[in-house]
C-alpha positions as CSV (number, residue, x, y, z in Angstrom):
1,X,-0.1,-19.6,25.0
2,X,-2.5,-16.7,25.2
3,X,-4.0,-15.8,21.6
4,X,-3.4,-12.1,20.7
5,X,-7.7,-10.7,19.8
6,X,-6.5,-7.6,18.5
7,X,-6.5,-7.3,14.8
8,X,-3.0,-5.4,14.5
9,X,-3.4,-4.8,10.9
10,X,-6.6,-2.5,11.0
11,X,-5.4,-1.1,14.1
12,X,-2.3,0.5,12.5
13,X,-4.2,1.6,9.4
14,X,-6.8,3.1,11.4
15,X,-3.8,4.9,13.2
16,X,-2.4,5.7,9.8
17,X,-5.8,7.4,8.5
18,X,-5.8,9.3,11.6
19,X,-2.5,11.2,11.0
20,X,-3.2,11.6,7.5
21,X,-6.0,13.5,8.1
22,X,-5.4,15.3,10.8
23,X,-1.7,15.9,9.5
24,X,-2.7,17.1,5.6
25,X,-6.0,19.2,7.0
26,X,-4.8,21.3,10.0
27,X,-8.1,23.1,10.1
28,X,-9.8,19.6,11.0
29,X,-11.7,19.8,14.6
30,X,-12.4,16.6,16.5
31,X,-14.5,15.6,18.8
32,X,-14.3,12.0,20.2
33,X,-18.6,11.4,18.7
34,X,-16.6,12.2,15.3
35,X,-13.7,10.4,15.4
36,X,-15.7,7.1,16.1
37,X,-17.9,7.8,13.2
38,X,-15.3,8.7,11.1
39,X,-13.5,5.4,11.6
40,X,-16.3,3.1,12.7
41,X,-14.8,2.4,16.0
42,X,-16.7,1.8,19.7
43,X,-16.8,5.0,21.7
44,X,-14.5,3.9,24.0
45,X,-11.4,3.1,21.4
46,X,-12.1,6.7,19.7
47,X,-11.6,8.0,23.6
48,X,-8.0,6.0,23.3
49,X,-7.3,6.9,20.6
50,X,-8.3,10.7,20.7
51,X,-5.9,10.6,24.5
52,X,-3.0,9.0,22.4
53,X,-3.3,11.9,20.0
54,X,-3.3,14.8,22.9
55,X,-0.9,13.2,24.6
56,X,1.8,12.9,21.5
57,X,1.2,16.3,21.0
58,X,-0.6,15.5,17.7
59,X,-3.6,17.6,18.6
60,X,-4.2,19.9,21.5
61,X,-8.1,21.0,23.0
62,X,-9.9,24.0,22.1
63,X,-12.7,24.0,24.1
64,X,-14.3,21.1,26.3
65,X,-14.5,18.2,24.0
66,X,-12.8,19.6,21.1
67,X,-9.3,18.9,19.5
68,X,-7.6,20.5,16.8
69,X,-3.8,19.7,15.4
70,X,-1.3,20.7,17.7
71,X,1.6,23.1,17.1
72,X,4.8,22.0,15.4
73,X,7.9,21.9,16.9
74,X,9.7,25.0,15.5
75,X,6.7,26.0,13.8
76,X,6.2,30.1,13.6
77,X,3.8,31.3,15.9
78,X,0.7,32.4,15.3
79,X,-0.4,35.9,15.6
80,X,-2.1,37.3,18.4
């Protein structure tokens, strides 16, 4: 029997903090540096973390290395 090592319980409540946040502040940038101070996490699970955000749609890059909260499905479009 192989002994699960991951702590499930802090991963979903660091999950949960990071769609609060991003969710209830749309004007929050990101960068992965930020996100792993923000929730005290090695470098390489912000970089998971951060890709599991882009690729849910949740946020969406602005320029190299920085995310912002992606657009809402039938959300009104920005002007241009």
């Amino acid at each position: 029997m192989v002994e699960e090592r991951r702590d499930t319980t802090r991963r979903a409540e660091v999950v949960r903090s990071v769609i609060t946040r991003v969710v209830q502040n749309p004007s929050t940038t990101l960068s992965v540096e930020t996100l792993q101070r923000w929730l005290q996490v090695p470098l390489d699970a912000a970089e998971r973390i951060l890709q599991r955000l882009v690729d849910s749609g949740l946020l969406r890059e602005v320029r190299r290395g920085v995310w912002v909260r992606g657009p809402w499905p039938g959300a009104q479009q920005e002007w241009r």
